[in-house]
N, C-alpha and C positions, 0 to 999 in steps of 0.2 A: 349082212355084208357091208354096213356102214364102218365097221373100224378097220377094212382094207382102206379105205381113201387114210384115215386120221395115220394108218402102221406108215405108210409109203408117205405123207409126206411129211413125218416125224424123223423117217430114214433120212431122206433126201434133205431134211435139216440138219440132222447129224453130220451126215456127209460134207455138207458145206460149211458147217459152222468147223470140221476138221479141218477142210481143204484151205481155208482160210486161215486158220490158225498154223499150219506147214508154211503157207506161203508168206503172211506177214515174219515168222520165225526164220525162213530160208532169207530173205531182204534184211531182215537185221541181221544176220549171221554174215553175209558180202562185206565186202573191204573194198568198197569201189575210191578209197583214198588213192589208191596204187595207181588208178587207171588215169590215163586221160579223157580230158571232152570231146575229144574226136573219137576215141572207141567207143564211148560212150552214144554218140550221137550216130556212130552205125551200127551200134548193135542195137539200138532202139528203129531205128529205120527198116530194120530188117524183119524185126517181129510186127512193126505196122503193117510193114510188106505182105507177109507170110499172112498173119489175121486176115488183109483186104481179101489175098488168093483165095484163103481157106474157105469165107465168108460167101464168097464170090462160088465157088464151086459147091456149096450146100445150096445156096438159089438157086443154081444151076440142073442141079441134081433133084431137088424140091419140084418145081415147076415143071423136068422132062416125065418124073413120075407121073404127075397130076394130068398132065397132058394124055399121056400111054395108059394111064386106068381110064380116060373119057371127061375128065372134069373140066368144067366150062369155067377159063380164066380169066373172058374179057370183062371188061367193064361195061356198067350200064347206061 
C-alpha cells in the first residue's frame, strides 16, 4: 500500500504543474493594454474581496465542524 501515497501525490503534481501551466498561459494570452488602471485596480479589489469571503467561510465552516464532531479547540 505504499505506492497509493507516491500514485496521489504524483497526481496531484500533475494537476498542478497543468493548472499552472493554463493559468500562466491564460495571463499571457489577456491584453490588459486596452484596459485602464481603474478597471484594473477594481477588478483586482474584487478577487481580494471574494478570496478574504471565501477564506473566511472555509474557517468558518472548518471550526463549526470540529466543534459538532466534540473536538476541543481551546488553547492551553
Amino acid at each position: 500500500m505504499d505506492w497509493v501515497l507516491i500514485a496521489f501525490a504524483l497526481f496531484k503534481g500533475l494537476v498542478f504543474v497543468a493548472g499552472m501551466h493554463f493559468a500562466i498561459k491564460w495571463h499571457y494570452d489577456q491584453e490588459w493594454k486596452g484596459t485602464d488602471r481603474r478597471t484594473l485596480v477594481r477588478m483586482g479589489s474584487k478577487f481580494v474581496a471574494i478570496f478574504v469571503l471565501l477564506l473566511l467561510l472555509v474557517l468558518l465552516f472548518t471550526f463549526g465542524l470540529a466543534r459538532m464532531l466534540g473536538m476541543d479547540l481551546s488553547l492551553p
